[in-house]
N, C-alpha and C positions, 0 to 999 in steps of 0.2 A: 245416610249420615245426617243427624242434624244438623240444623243451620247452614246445609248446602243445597243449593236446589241446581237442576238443569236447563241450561238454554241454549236450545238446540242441540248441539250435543256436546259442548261443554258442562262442564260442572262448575261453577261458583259458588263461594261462598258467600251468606246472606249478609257479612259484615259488610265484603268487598262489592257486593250489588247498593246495599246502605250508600254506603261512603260514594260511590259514581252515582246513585240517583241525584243524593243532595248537591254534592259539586255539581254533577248536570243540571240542576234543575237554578242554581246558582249563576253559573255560565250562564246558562238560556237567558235569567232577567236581566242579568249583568249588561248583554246584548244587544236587549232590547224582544222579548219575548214575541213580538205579533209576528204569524205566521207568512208565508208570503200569500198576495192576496192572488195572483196568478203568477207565470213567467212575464218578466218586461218585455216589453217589445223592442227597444233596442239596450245594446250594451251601453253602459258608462263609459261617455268621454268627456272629462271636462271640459269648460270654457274656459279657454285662455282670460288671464286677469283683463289685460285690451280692450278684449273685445266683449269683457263681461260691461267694462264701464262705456264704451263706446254704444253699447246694446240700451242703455240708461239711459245714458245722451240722447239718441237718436229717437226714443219715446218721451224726454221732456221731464221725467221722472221730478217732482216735487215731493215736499213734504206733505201736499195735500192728498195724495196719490196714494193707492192699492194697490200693491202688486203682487201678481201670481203668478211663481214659476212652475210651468207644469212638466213632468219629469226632472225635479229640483237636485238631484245628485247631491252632492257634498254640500250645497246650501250657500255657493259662493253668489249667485243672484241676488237672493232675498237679503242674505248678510248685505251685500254691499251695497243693495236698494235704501236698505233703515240708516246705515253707515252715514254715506257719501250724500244722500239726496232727503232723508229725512223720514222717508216714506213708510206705511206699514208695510209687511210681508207676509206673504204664504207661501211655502212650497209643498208639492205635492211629487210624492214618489212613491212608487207602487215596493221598490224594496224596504225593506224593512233593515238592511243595512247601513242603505247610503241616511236613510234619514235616522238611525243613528251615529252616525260621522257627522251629518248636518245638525245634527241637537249637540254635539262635542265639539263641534266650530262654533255654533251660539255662543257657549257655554264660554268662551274665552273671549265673548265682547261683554259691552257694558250696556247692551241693547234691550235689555228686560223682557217687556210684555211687546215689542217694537214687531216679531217675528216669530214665527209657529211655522211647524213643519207637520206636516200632514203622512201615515200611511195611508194613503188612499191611490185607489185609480183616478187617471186623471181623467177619463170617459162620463165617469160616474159621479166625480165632484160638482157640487156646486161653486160655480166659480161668481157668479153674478155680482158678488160686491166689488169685483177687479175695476179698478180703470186701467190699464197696464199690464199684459197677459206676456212673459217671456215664454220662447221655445227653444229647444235644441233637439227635437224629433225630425226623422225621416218625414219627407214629402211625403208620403202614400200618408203618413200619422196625420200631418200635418193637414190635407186634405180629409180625412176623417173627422177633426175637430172644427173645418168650417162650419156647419149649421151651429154647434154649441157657442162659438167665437162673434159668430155676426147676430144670435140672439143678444149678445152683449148689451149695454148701454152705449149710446151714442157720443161719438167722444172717446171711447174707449180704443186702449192705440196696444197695438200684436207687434212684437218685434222677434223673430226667428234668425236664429243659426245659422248658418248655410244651406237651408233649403227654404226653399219658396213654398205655397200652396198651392202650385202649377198653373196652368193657364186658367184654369176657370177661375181665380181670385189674385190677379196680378198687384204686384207692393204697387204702392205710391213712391216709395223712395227703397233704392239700395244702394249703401255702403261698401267700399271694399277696407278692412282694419287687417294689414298684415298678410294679404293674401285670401282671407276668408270674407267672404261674405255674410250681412249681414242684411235684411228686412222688415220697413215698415209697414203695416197696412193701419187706418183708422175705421172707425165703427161709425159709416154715417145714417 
């Protein structure tokens, strides 16, 4: 029959394949189109509002200051680093979700060019203009990103989630906000 082709072993009609390409292909940009660049290595959990500002504090965060969240989830870091302390932002998240939920939290401050969010790995980013590198990865992650973290600038200040970089790279300082823990290390 014209105008109906098979897929699979359906039969559809060429109008009704039309019409779900363009909505899908609609949907997809609407979305946020890049594809994922692997699976993450851990799942999404935010950071508590607390202990996102206490994680701030504890690095010194100014307006002079760079900051890089790496695995930035919803973008509540980098937002509240440009906010609260003045500071640039980057965040870095390998979903292609959460950083667009992190550009639609942007999008409702008055922060302009203050914060970018990045689909990238966070392995493979260059991070070097950071002075101020937030985490919320696993220990074993977290231990991964020491050689990239202590190549840093000196001066440069790591503050992590509740996990540490385990014994080979012990904080200088840890916090407890609410029951969770929180970690300094500096770049000397």
């Amino acid at each position: 029959m014209v105008g109906e082709m098979t897929i699979g072993t359906s039969r559809v009609s060429a109008g009704v394949l039309a019409i779900a390409l363009v909505w899908g292909g609609y949907t997809a940009s609407a979305q946020q189109a890049s594809p994922a660049l692997r699976t993450p290595d851990v799942i999404y959990v935010p950071t508590p509002p607390e202990v996102v500002d206490a994680m701030l504090v504890l690095a010194g965060v100014t307006a002079t200051d760079v900051v890089y969240d790496l695995g930035s989830g919803d973008g509540r870091i980098p937002i509240a680093a440009a906010e609260k302390h003045g500071a640039r932002a980057v965040g870095i998240d390998i979903n292609p979700q959460r950083i667009q939920e992190a550009n639609e939290n942007l999008a409702r401050t008055k922060l302009g060019n203050k914060v970018r969010f990045l689909n990238q790995d966070l392995f493979e980013t260059d991070i070097s203009e950071a002075t101020v590198v937030t985490l919320y990865l696993l220990e074993s992650l977290n231990i991964k990103l020491i050689p990239k973290l202590k190549a840093l600038r000196k001066g440069t200040r790591i503050v992590s989630h509740s996990f540490s970089m385990g014994g080979e790279w012990p904080p200088e300082k840890t916090e407890n906000v609410g029951g969770r823990s929180i970690y300094l290390w500096t770049i000397r």
